[in-house]
C-alpha positions as CSV (number, residue, x, y, z in Angstrom):
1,X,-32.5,20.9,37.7
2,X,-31.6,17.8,38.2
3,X,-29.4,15.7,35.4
4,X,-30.7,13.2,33.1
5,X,-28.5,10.7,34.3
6,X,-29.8,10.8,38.0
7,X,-32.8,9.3,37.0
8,X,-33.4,5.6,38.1
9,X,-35.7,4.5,35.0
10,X,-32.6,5.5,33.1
11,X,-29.9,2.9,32.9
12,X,-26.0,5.1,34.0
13,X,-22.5,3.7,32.6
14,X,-20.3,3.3,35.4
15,X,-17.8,4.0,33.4
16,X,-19.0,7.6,32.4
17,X,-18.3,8.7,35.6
18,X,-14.6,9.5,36.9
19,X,-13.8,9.7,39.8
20,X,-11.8,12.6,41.6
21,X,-8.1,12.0,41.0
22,X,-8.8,8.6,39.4
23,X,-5.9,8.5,36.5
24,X,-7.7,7.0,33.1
25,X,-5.4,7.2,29.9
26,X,-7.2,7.7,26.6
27,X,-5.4,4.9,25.1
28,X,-6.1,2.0,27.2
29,X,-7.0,-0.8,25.0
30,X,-6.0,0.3,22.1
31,X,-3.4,-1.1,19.4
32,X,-1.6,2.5,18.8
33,X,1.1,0.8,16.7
34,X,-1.8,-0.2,14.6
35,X,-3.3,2.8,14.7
36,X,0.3,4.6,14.3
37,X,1.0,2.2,11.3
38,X,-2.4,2.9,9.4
39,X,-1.4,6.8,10.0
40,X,1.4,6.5,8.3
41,X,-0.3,5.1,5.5
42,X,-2.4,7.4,5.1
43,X,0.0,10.4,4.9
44,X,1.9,7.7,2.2
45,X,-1.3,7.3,0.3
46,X,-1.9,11.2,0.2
47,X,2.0,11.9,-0.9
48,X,1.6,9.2,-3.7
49,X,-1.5,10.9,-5.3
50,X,0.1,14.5,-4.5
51,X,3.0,12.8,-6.8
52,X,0.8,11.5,-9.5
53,X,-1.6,14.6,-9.6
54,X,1.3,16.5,-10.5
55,X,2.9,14.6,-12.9
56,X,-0.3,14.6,-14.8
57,X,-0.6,18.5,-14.3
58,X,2.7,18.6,-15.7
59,X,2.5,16.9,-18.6
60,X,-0.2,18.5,-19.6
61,X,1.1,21.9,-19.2
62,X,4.1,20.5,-21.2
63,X,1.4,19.4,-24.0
64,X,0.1,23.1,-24.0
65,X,4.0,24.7,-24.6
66,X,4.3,22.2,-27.2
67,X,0.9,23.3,-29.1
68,X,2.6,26.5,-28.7
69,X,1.1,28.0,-25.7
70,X,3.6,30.4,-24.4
71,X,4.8,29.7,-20.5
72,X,3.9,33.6,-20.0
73,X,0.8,32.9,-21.4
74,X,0.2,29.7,-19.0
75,X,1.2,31.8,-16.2
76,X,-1.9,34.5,-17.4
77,X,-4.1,31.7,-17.5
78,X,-3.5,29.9,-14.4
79,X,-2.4,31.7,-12.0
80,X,0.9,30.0,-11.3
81,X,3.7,31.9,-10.8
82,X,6.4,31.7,-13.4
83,X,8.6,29.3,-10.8
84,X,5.9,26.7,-10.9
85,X,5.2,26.8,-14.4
86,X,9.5,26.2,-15.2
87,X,9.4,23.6,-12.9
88,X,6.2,22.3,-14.5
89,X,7.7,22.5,-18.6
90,X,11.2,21.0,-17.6
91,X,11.2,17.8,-15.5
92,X,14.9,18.1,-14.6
93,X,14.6,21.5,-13.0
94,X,11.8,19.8,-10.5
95,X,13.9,17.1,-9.5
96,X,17.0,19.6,-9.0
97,X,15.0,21.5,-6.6
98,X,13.2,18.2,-5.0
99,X,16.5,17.1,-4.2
100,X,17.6,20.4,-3.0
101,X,14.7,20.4,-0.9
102,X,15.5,17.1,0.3
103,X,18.8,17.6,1.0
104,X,17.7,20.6,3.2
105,X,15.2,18.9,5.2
106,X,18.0,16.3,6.3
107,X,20.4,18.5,7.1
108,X,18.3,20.2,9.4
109,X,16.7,16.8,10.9
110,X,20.6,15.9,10.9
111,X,21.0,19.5,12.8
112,X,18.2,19.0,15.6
């Protein structure tokens, strides 16, 4: 069978066609540092509405204990475990371990 692009009525890209041992890069032309820049922003934008989801989670949760939801019971309810749920009722113990957690990750960055 022959291809469709072996056809003259049809019109071919030359540049569709590589030849053998030719060396094309995939990034030719294009502004990666743009492209890098906007990535990063992305991943910002996604960690800044991680941040704010859970805030808003937390508070709530926080609104529930004070309406006198026990945290066991909030644990039955949502499926949390019971680490999540004390991090969730006390603020401080979150940013203890985020800093913790912090502090870890640079070390080992530091390490490598």
């Amino acid at each position: 069978m022959t291809p469709v692009y072996a056809y003259r009525d049809r019109h071919v890209n030359p540049d569709w066609h590589i030849g053998i041992g030719q060396l094309v890069w995939q990034d030719e032309g294009m502004d990666t540092e743009a492209l890098k820049a906007t990535a990063r922003q992305v991943a910002a934008d996604y960690e800044d509405t991680i941040e704010r989801a859970l805030e808003e989670r937390d508070a709530r949760f926080r609104e529930l204990k004070d309406q006198g939801l026990s945290q066991a019971e909030i644990v039955r309810a949502t499926g949390y475990t019971r680490e999540t749920i004390r991090r969730a009722l006390d603020p401080k113990i979150r940013e203890a371990v985020r800093k913790a957690a912090a502090e870890r990750r640079a070390a080992k960055k530091k390490e490598s």
